[in-house]
N, C-alpha and C positions, 0 to 999 in steps of 0.2 A: 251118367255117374249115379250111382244109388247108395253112395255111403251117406251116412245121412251128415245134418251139417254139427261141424266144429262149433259145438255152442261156448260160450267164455263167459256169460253171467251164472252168476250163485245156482245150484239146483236144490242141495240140500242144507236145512239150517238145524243150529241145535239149540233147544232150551236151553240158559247157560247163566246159572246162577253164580257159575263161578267154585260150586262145589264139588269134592272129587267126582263124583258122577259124572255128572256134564263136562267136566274137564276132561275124565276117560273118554268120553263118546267124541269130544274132537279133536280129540290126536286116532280112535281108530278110524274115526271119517277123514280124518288127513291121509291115514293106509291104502282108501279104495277110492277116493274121488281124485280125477287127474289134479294134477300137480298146479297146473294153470287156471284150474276153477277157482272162486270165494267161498268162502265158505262165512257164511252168517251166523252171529253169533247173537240170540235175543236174551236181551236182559231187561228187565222192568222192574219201574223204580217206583211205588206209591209217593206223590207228596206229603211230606212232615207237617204238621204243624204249624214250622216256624216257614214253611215253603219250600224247604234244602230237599235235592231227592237223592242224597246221599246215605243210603239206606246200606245195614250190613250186604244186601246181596249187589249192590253195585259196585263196593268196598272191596268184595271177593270177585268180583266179575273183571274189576279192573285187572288187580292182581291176578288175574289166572290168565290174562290176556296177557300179560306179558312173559308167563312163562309158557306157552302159549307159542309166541315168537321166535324164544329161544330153542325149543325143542323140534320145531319144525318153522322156521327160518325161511322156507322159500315159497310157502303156504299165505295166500291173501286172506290176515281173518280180520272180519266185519264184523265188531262188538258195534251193537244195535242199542243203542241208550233207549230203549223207551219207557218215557216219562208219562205217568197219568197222572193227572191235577182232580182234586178231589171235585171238584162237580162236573167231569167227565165219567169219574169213577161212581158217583152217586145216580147219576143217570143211566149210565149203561148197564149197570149191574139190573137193576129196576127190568130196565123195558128191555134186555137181551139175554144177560147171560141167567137170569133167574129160568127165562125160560127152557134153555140150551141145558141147564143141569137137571131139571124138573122129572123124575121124581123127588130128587134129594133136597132137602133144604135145611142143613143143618150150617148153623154160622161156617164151620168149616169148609162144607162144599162150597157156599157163596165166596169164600176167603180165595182157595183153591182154582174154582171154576172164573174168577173174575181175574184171577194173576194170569190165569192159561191164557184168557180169550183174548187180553191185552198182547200177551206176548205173542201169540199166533197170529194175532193182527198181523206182525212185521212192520211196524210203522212206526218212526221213529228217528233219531240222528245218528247220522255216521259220521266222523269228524268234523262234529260242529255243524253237517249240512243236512237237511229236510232228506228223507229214503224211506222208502218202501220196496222190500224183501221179495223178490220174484223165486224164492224157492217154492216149490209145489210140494216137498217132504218137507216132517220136522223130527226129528230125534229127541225123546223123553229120555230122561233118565230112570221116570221111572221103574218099579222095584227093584231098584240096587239097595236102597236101605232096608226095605221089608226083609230080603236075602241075607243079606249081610249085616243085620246088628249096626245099623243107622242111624237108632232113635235113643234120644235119652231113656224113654222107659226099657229098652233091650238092658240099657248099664244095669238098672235099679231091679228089674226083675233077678238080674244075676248075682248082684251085691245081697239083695233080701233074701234070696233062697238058696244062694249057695251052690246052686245047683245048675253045671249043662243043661241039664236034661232040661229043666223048666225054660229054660231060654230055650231050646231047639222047638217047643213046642209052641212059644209064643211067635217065632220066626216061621215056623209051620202055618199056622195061624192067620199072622197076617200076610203071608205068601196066598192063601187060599183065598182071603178074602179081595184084592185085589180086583180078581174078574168083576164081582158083582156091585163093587165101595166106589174102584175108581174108572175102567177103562170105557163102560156105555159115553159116560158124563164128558171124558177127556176126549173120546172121540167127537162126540158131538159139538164139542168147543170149539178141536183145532177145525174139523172141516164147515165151520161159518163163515171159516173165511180161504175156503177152497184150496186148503191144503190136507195132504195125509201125513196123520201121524204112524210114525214108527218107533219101538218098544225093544231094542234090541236088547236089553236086560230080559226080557221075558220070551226073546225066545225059547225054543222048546230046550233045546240043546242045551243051553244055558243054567234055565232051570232045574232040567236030568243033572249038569255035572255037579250044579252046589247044591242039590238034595244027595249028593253022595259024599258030601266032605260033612264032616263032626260040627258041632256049634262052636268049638274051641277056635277051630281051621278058618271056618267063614270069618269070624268077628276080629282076630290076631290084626 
């Protein structure tokens, strides 16, 4: 017999902060991954202050899990709570991820590169119980907001100038800079811990069809 075997644990997971992005990317991973696989959903919480790691993206993580269910109902999804307690977070960043993002060392990349490396871990609770994520892929959502008029300054550049055209060129912009800002860094994060990440916002195709709609079209 040479088919190969019937696997039933997770293969692939998704970054999943709970925002449209990542909520797009697991319902189209719910279209291609058989119906009887998990699908892993990684969310990371920084500890507060006061200790709570009730943080807005576990707020929307919840929340989008549950709609989530409803849309695709016969789909096993694994919201991955992971929680980092700040003197895990003060250490690792130090003596790991500073080096995994290096060249970059701007508060932002440390901000950025320390959320990934947590989350690509896969390490964390699944209802209430201890789990670590056997997918080998992860799903970014990244640039869906570069593309698409995602960011608060996309609003403000269009409210100040008035103008498409200046927003089509800051979405130009930072669609360009992507190769070189973010994907070396995010690679080298997710595979510390021996997974591949995948980008499907930035496939080719992708990119070709929303470099041919108007800035109006993209951002609606």
């Amino acid at each position: 017999n040479n088919e190969p075997p019937d696997c039933e644990h997770c293969s692939v997971a998704v970054l999943f902060s709970g925002g449209l992005d990542s909520t797009v990317l697991a319902l189209l991973a719910d279209r291609f991954i058989p119906e009887h696989i998990p699908i892993d959903l990684y969310n990371v919480a920084f500890q507060q202050s006061n200790g709570s790691f009730l943080v807005p993206d576990r707020v929307t993580g919840l929340a989008s899990l549950e709609e989530l269910k409803t849309l695709a109902p016969d789909r096993v999804w694994n919201l991955i709570q992971i929680d980092v307690v700040q003197e895990e977070l003060a250490s690792l960043r130090s003596s790991r991820v500073a080096d995994l993002i290096f060249p970059l060392t701007s508060v932002l990349d440390d901000s950025l590169g320390s959320a990934l490396w947590f989350a690509a871990r896969g390490q964390g609770q699944l209802n209430g119980q201890p789990y670590i994520s056997p997918a080998r892929v992860v799903l970014s959502g990244l640039g869906a907001d570069e593309q698409l008029g995602g960011y608060t300054r996309h609003r403000n550049t269009l409210r100040h100038s008035g103008q498409w055209a200046a927003l089509g060129l800051e979405l130009a912009a930072d669609t360009d800079g992507i190769a070189s800002r973010n994907l070396g860094r995010d690679d080298r994060v997710v595979s510390d811990h021996g997974r591949q990440l995948r980008i499907p916002f930035l496939d080719e195709r992708v990119v070709g069809y929303i470099n041919m709609l108007s800035p109006w079209h993209r951002c609606q």
